[in-house]
C-alpha positions as CSV (number, residue, x, y, z in Angstrom):
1,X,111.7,104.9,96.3
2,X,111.0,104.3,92.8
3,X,108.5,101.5,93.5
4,X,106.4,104.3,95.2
5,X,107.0,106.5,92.2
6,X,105.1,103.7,90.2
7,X,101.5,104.1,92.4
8,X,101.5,107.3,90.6
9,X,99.6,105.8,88.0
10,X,96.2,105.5,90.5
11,X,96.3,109.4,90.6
12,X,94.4,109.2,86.7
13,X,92.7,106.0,87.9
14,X,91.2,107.9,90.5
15,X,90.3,111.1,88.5
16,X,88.5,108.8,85.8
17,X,86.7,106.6,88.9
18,X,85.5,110.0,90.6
19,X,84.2,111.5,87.4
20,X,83.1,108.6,85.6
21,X,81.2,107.3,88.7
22,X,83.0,103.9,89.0
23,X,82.2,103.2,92.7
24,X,83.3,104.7,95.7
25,X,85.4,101.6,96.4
26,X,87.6,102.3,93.8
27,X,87.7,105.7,94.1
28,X,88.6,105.5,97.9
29,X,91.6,102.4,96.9
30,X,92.9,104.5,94.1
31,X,93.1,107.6,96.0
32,X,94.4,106.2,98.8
33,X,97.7,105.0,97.1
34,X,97.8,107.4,94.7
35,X,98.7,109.9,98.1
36,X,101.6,107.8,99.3
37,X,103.9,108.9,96.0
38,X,102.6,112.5,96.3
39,X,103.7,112.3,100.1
40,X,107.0,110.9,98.8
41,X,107.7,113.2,96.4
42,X,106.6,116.1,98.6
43,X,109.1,114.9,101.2
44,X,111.8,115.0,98.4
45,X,111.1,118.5,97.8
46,X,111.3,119.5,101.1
47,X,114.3,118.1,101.4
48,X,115.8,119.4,98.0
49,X,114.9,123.1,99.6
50,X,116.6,122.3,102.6
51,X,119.7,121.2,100.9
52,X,119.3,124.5,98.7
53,X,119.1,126.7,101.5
54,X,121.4,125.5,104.1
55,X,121.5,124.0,107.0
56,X,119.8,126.6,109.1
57,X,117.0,127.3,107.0
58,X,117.1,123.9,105.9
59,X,116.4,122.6,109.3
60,X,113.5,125.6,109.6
61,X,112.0,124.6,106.5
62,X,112.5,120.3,107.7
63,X,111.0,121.2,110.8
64,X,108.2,123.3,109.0
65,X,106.9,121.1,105.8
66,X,108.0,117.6,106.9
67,X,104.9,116.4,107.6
68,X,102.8,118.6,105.5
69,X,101.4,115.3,103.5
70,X,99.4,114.3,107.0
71,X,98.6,118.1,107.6
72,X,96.7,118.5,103.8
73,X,94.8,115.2,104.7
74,X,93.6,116.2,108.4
75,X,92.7,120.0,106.8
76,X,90.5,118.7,103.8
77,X,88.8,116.0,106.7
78,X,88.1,118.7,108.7
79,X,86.4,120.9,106.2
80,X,84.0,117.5,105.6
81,X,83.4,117.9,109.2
82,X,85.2,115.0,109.8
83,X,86.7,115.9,113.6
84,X,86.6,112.4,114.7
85,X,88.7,111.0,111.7
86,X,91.0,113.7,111.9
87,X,91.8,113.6,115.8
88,X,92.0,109.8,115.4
89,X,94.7,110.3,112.6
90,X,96.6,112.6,115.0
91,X,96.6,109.9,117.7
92,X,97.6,107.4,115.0
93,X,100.5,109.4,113.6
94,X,102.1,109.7,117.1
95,X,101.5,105.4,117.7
96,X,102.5,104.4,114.5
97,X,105.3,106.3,113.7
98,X,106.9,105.5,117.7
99,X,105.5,102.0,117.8
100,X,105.2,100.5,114.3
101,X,107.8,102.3,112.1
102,X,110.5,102.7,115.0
103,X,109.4,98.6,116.0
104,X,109.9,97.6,112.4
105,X,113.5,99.4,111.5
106,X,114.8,98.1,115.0
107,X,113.4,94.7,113.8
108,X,114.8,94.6,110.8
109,X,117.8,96.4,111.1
110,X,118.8,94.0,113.9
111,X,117.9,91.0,111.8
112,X,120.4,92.3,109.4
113,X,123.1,94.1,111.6
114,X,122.9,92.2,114.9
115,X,122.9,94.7,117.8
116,X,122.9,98.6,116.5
117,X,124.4,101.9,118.7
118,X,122.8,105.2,118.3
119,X,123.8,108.4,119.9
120,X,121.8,108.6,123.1
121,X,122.5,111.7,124.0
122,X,120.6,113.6,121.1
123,X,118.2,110.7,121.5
124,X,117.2,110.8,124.6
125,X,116.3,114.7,124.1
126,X,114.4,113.4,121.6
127,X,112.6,110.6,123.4
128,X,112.0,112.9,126.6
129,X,110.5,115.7,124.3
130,X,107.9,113.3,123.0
131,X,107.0,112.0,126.5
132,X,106.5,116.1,126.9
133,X,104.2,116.5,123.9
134,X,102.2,113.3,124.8
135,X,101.6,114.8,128.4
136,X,101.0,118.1,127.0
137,X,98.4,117.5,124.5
138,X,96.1,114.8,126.9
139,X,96.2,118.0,129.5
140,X,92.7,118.8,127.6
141,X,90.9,115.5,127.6
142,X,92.2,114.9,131.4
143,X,90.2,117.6,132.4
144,X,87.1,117.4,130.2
145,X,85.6,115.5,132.1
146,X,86.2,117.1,135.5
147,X,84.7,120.6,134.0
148,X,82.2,118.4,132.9
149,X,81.4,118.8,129.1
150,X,81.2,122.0,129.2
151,X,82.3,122.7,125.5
152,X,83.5,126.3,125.9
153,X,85.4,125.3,128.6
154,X,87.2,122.6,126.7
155,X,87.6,124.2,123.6
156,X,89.7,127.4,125.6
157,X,91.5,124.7,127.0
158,X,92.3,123.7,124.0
159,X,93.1,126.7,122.1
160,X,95.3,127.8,125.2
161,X,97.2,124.4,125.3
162,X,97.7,124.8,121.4
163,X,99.1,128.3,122.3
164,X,101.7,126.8,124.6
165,X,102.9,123.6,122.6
166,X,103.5,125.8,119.5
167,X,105.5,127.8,121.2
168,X,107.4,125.7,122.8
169,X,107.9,123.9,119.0
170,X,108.8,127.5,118.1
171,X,111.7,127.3,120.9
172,X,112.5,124.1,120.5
173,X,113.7,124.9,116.7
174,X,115.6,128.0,117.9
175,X,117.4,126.0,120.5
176,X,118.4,123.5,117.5
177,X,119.2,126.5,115.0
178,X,121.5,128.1,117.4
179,X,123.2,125.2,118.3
180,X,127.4,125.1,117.5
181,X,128.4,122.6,115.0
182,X,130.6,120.8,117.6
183,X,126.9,120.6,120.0
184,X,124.8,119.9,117.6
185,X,124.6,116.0,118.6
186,X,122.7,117.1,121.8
187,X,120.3,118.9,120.0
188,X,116.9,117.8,119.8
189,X,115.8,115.9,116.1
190,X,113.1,118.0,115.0
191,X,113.2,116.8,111.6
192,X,116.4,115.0,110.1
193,X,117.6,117.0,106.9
194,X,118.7,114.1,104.4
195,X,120.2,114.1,101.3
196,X,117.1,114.8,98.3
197,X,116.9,114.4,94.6
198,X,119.3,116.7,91.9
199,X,116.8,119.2,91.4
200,X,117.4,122.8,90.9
201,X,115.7,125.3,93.8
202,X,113.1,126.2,90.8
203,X,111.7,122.7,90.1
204,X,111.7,121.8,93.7
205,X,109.0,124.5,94.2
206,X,106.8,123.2,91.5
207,X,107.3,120.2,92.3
208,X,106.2,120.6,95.8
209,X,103.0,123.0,94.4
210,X,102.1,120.6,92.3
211,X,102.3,117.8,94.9
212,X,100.4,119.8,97.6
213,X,97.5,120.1,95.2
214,X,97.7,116.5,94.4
215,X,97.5,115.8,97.6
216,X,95.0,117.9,98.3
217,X,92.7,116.2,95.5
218,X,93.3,112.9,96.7
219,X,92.0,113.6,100.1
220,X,89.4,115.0,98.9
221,X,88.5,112.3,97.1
222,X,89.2,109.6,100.1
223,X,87.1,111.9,102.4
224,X,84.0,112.1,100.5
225,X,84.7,107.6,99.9
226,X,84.9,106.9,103.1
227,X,81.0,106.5,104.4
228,X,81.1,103.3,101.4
229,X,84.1,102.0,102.5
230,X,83.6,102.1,106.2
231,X,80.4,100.6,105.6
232,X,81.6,97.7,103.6
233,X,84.1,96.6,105.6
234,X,82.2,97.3,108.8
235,X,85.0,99.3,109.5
236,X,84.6,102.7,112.3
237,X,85.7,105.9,111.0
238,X,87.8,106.0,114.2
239,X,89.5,102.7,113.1
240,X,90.3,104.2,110.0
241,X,91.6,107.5,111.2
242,X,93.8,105.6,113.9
243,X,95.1,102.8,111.5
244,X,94.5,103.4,108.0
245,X,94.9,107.2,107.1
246,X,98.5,107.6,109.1
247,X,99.8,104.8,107.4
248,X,98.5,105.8,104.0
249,X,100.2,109.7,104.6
250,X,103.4,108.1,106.2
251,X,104.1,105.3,103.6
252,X,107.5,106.8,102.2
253,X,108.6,108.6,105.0
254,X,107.9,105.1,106.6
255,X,110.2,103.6,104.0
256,X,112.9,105.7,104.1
257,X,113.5,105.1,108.3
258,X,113.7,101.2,107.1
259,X,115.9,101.7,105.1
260,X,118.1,103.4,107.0
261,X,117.9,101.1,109.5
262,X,118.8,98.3,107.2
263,X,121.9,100.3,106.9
264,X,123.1,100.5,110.3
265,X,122.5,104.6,110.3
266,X,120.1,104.2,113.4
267,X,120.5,107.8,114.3
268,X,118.7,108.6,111.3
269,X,116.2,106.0,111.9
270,X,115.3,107.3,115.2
271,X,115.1,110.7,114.0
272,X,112.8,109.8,111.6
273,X,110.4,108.2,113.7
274,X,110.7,110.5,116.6
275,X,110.8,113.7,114.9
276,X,108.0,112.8,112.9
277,X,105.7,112.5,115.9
278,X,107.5,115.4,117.9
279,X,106.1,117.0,114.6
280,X,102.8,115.7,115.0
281,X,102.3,116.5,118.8
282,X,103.7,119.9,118.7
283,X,103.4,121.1,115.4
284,X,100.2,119.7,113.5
285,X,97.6,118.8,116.2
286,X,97.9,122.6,117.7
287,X,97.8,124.3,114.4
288,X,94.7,121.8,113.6
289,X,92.8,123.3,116.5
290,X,93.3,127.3,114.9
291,X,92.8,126.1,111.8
292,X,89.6,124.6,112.7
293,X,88.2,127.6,113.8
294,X,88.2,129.2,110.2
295,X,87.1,126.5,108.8
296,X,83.8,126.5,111.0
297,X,84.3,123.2,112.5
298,X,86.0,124.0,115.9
299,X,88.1,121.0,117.0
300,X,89.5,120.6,120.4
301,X,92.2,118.7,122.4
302,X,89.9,116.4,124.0
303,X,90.5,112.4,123.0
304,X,88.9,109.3,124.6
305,X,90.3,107.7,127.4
306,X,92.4,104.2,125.2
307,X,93.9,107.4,122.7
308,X,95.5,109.3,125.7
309,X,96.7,105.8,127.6
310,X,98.1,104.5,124.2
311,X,99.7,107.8,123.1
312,X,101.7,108.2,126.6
313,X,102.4,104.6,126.9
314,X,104.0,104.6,123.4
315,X,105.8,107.7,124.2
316,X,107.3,106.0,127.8
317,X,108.1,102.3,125.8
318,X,110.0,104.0,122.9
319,X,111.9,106.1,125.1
320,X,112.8,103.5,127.3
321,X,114.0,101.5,124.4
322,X,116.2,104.9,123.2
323,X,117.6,105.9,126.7
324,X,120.4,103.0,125.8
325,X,121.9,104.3,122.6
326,X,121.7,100.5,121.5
327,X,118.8,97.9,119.8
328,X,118.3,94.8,118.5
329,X,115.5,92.9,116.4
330,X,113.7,92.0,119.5
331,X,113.1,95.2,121.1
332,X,111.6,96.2,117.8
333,X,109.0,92.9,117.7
334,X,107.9,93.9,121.1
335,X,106.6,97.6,120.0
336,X,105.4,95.9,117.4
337,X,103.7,93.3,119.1
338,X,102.6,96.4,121.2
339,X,101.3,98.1,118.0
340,X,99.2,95.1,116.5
341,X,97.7,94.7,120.2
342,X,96.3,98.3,120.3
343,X,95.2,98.2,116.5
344,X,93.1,94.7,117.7
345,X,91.6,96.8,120.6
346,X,90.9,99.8,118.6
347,X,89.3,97.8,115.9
348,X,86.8,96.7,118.4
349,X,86.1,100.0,120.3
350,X,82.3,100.8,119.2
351,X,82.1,104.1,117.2
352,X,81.1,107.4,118.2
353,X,83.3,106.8,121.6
């Protein structure tokens, strides 16, 4: 992970661009990577509290912060107002991280290590539990249009949908917690608590308040960009939000599942890339929609029609590719072949769908 410690050096190249008035290209570019090594480094202090504190509060506090990098970014889009871009990032999360990053350990992990077992019990909770979530959180857009745009309607909808998945998040990590040690293989992944960086329980915290308002900068920084850049490129905010900002918030984490995987630890892997979008479905996108509403920009559940089909057929293909508890390289070329498909299509979806 050092190579993504070295992209710290765009955070000053982005400060000097913002307030010297180089461009809103460069700002955008610079901020942009400059947030993958604060999202690294956040993700190593998470992990360095969780190793502090144990494994039961270290899973809480796993299950809690580990995708707090994409959580700062969709929070400082929605106080732009930016609701499309940040329900298209939630969508994106869930695709890339079951599709792309889970397609691209299996790919390469089988390259180097020929066909790969995994535990399919805890697995398979895994993979079924994101089915769940990607059922769960199209309820809302399923039945927009039936009630027929009716924005109260929708956005009670939402809010009570929210309700239910957090609490069933909320369940689902006391069902983990309260596991025995010799059960805990059946347990579902929330987050995978890994092994962090020698720091003492002191530094960890500044270091993760210094990274949050990092973070925090950044985005605001690629937010206020973005018009210029979309622009150029003839690029749809949607496009972006779907493609561009999960993978720029989910670089290291990203990495790390790779890695792994070029290991032969493919239970890690998988955690990695399943807990991060159980995370997504059940932890992030319903706190988005309270959050919202004290923000002033109410956001609801609702997503267009190739969002929901995409999110629940990537949820159904990566759990048929767990149910197993074995992979090879060309499993992970089709869901990637998958991914690069729905990226094409969504590149060519007009905006404002």
């Amino acid at each position: 992970m050092r190579g993504v410690r070295l992209l710290l050096i765009f955070f000053p190249i982005a400060l000097l661009a913002e307030f010297l008035h180089w461009g809103d290209m460069i700002i955008f570019g610079a901020s942009a990577l400059a947030i993958v090594p604060f999202a690294g480094i956040l993700g190593d202090a998470t992990e360095t509290l969780a190793h502090k504190t144990g494994p039961r509060v270290g899973g809480l506090l796993n299950a809690s912060l580990g995708n707090l990098a994409e959580l700062i970014i969709a929070v400082v889009a929605l106080s732009a107002g930016r609701i499309a871009l940040v329900k298209a990032s939630i969508i994106g999360s869930i695709l890339g991280n079951l599709l792309a990053v889970l397609g691209l350990s299996l790919l390469v992990g089988g390259l180097k290590n020929g066909v790969q077992r995994f535990n399919r019990n805890r697995v398979s909770v895994d993979a079924t539990l994101v089915i769940l979530a990607a059922i769960a959180i199209s309820v809302p857009s399923l039945f927009a249009e039936e009630i027929g745009g009716d924005f109260p309607a929708v956005e009670y909808l939402s809010l009570a949908t929210a309700f239910v998945i957090l609490a069933l998040y909320v369940m689902a990590i006391i069902y983990t917690l309260r596991q025995p040690a010799e059960d805990e293989q059946h347990a579902p992944a929330i987050k995978p608590v890994q092994e962090g960086p020698q720091w003492s329980l002191g530094r960890a915290v500044g270091i993760m308040a210094l990274a949050v308002a990092g973070l925090a900068l950044m985005s605001e920084f690629l937010v206020s960009s973005l018009d210029v850049v979309t622009e150029s490129f003839g690029l749809s905010e949607f496009f972006v939000g779907i493609i561009l900002v999960p993978i720029i918030g989910n670089v290291a984490e990203h990495l790390v599942a790779v890695q792994v995987a070029i290991k032969n630890q493919m239970d890690l892997s998988l955690s990695i890339a399943l807990g991060s979008s159980l995370q997504i479905a059940l932890l992030v996108a319903p706190l988005l929609v309270f959050i919202s509403l004290f923000i002033g920009h109410p956001m609801t559940l609702e997503f267009n029609h190739p969002e929901v089909i995409a999110m629940v057929a990537a949820s159904v293909i990566a759990a048929l590719v767990a149910m197993d508890g074995r992979s090879n390289w060309f499993e992970g070329a089709m869901l990637l072949g998958v991914f690069f498909i729905l990226a094409i299509g969504f590149f060519f979806l007009p905006a404002g769908i």
